[in-house]
N, C-alpha and C positions, 0 to 999 in steps of 0.2 A: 488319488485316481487308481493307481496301482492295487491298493488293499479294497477299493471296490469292486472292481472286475474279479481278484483273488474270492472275496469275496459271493460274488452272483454266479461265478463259474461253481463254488463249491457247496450254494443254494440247489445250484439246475444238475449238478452230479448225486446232494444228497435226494433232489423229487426222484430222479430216474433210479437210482435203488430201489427206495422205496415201493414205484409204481411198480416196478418188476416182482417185487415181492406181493405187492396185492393183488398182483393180476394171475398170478402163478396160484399164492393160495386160492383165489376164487375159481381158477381155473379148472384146477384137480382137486376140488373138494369133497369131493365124492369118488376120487376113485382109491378102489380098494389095492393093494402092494400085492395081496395074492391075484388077483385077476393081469393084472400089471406083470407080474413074475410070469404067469403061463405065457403070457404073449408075446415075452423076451426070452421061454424058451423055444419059442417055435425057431426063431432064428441061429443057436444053437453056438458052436464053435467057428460055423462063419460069418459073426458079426465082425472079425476082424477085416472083412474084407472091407468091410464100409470104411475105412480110412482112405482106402486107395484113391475114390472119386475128387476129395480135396487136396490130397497131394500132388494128381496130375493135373489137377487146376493151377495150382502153384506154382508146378514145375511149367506149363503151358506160358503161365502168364511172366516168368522169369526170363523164358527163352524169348522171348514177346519185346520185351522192355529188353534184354539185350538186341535183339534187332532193331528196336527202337535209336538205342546207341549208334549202332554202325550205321543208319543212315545218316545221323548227327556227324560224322567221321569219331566217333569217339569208341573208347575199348572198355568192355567193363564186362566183368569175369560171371561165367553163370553162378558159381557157386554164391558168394557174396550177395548177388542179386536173389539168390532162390532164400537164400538167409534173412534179408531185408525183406523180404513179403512176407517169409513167414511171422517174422517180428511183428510186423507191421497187423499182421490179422489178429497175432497173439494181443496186441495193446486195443485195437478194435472189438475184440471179443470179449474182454475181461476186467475193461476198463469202462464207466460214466461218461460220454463223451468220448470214450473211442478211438472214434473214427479223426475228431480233432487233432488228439494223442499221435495217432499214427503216419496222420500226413506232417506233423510238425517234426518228427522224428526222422523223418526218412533222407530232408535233405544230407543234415552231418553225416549219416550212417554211408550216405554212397559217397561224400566225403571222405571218410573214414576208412571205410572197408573195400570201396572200389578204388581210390585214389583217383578220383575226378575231383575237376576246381568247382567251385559254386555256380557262376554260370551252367557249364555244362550240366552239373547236376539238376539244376532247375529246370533246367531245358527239357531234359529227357522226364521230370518228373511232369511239364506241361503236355509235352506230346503222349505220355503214356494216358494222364487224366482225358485228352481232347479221343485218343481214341478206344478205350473203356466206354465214353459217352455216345459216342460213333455205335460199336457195335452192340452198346445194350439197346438203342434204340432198334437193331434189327433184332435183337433176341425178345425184347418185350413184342415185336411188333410181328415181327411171327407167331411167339404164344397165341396172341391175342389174336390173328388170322386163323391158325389151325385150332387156337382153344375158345372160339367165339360163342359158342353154342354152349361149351360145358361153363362157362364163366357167367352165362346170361339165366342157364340152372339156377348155380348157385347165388348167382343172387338176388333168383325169383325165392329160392329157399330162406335166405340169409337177413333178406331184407324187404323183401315185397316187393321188390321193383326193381328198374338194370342201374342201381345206385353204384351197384360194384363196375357193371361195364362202364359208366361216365367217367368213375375213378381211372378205371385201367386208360383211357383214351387219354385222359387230360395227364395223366404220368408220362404217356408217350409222347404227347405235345410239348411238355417242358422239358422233357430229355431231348428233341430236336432244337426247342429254343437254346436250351445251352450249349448245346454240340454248337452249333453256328453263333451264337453269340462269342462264346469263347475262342473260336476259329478268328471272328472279327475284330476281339480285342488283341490277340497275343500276335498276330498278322502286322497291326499294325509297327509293333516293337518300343511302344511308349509302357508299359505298365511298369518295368522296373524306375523308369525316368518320374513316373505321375508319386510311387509309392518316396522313391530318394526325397522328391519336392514338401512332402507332405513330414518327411522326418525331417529337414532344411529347418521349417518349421517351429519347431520344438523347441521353447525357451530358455532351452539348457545349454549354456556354452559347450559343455562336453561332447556331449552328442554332436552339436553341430561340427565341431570337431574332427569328433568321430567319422559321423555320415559323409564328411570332404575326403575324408581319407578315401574310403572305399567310394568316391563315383566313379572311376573307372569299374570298378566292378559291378555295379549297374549297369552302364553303359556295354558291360561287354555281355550278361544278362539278356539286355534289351536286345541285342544284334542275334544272339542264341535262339532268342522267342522268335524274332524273325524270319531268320533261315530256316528255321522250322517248316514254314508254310510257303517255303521257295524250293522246296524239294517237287520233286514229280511226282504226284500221285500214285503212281503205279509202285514205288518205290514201298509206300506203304502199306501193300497189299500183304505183305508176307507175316508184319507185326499184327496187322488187323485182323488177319484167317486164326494166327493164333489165339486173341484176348475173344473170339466170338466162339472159338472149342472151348477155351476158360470157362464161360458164361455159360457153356452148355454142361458143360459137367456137375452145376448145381444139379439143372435138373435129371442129370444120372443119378448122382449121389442120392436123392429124394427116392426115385424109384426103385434105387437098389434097396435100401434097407425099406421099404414095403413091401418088398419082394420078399426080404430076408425074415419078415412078417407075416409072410403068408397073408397079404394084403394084393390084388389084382387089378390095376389101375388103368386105363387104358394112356397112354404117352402123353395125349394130350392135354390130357386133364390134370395131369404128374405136372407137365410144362406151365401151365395155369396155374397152379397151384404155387410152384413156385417163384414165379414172376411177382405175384400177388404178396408171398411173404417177403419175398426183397425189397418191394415197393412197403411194407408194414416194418421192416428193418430200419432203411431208411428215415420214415419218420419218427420211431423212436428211438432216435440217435442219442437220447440222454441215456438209454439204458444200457447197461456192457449188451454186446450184440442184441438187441432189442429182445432181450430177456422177457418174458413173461408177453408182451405182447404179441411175438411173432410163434409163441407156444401157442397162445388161446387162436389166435388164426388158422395155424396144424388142426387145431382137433376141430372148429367152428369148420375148416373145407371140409375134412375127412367124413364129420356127419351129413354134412350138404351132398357128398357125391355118395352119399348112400354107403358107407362103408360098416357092417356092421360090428356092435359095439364100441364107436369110434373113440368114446373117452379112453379107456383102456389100452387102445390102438392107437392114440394118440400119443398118451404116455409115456408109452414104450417108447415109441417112435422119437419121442423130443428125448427121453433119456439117451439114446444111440446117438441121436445128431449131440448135444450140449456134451456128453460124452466124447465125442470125438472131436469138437472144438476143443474142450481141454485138455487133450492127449497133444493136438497138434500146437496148441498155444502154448504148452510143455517147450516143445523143440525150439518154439521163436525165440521163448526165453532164454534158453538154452543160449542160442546164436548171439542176445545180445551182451550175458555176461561172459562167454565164453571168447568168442570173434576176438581177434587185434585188430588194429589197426593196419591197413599197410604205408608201405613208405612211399611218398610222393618226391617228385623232385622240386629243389628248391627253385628252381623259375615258376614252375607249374604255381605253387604256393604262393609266391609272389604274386603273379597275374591275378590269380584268384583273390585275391583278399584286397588286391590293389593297393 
């Protein structure tokens, strides 16, 4: 069963290479390196600026999920936490599946580096997912308000028809279905209890074993997911303003460096644009950061909003962003070989582990 899955997981990692790589050749098969090079020097010695928009993203969404904690009653240091994201984006970024990689990661790591128990660590990684989903549904749902007009262009241009606005709407549909779905299941405080049952399960004395050991630490899990959603709403006002700046700093990051391009965009249409490649990231979750698909999207809007010479412009433009994903997926690595562990206390570990 085990070398199955090992298996189809490293089937669906070698297609998403691959497609990245063919979508990428087809994509810039015709652009020329010298037209490419003029248009990366219009930008000049301040490309370096364009790092800043994703690191105060980072830093937003750190400080975010630290407030996240403290309504939890729990303490967990920013640094560590700004360390874990970046990790988290670096294994997202660079790796086949990603984004899998990166949330399976994450519990040890606040484990490890924050010195919380399991429980609490899940907790805070639920409430951070429940409002990430919260506020992209107003950050898509603004684009698509303020960029309705430039989004219905392009996909009079793109496609003949408002194929792309049915996309954008029904994205926003299932980002509220999950927001409230997820609110309904983790509310209740059974998911740790439904997953313990299903490892019970498991024909393997060991495990079963095992999984007796730790139901307390299910059960304490379950009561974490709980309280969660027993908290005051207003309480969560302060982590949610932060992860919805997060959200918006894509769409800075975008406009800066077409700026830094000597490219003239009007906001709304920057904001469109990038809603659009998030939702194309997204789906192609087999590819390290949706490589090659969320490129040919860049240059397919860029010409749709009339940008001239957009292949070239586009080029440039995905060299600076994939470029400074691996400058900053650099640093995540960094954090995860570099980081210790810190010390917990031995009750803490106990409880935790049950």
């Amino acid at each position: 069963m085990a070398s199955s899955s090992n298996r189809a997981a490293g089937l669906v990692r070698a297609f998403g290479v691959v497609l990245a790589a063919l979508v990428l050749i087809w994509t810039f098969r015709r652009a020329e390196g010298a037209s490419v090079a003029l248009v990366l020097a219009e930008a000049g010695p301040w490309v370096c600026v364009g790092l800043v928009p994703f690191g105060c993203a980072q830093l937003l969404e750190a400080l975010a999920w630290r407030a996240c904690f403290q309504v939890l009653g729990q303490h967990a240091a920013l640094r560590p936490l700004l360390g874990i994201r970046l990790a988290s984006e670096a294994l997202a970024q660079t790796l086949p599946l990603g984004m899998l990689v990166a949330e399976s990661t994450s519990p040890p790591l606040l484990v490890q580096r924050c010195g919380l128990g399991v429980p609490e660590a899940l907790a805070g990684m639920a409430v951070r997912k429940y409002l990430l989903l919260a506020t992209q549904v107003l950050y898509f749902g603004g684009a698509l308000v303020l960029g309705g007009a430039v989004l219905h262009g392009v996909s009079e241009t793109l496609t003949g028809g408002a194929y792309l606005e049915v996309a954008a709407v029904g994205a926003v549909v299932v980002l509220v279905l999950l927001t409230v779905g997820m609110q309904a299941t983790l509310s209740r405080g059974h998911v740790a209890r439904w997953f313990l049952r299903g490892l019970a399960k498991i024909p393997l004395r060991r495990v079963r074993r095992a999984v007796m050991r730790r139901s307390r630490a299910f059960e304490a899990t379950d009561r974490q997911f709980a309280d969660v959603f027993s908290v005051p709403r207003r309480r969560w006002a302060k982590p949610a303003v932060l992860f919805l700046l997060a959200w918006c700093c894509e769409t800075a990051e975008t406009a800066l460096l077409l700026h830094l391009l000597g490219v003239r965009c009007e906001l709304e249409a920057v904001a469109m644009t990038e809603v659009c490649m998030s939702f194309l990231r997204h789906l192609a979750f087999a590819s390290p950061g949706g490589l090659g698909v969320q490129d040919f999207g860049y240059v397919s809007f860029l010409g749709a909003l009339g940008v001239p010479d957009a292949l070239h412009v586009g080029a440039a433009f995905v060299l600076l962003k994939r470029g400074k994903e691996l400058l900053w997926s650099a640093v995540g690595y960094g954090f995860l070989l570099g980081a210790r562990p810190v010390a917990r206390p031995a009750m803490k570990l106990s409880a935790s582990c049950g």
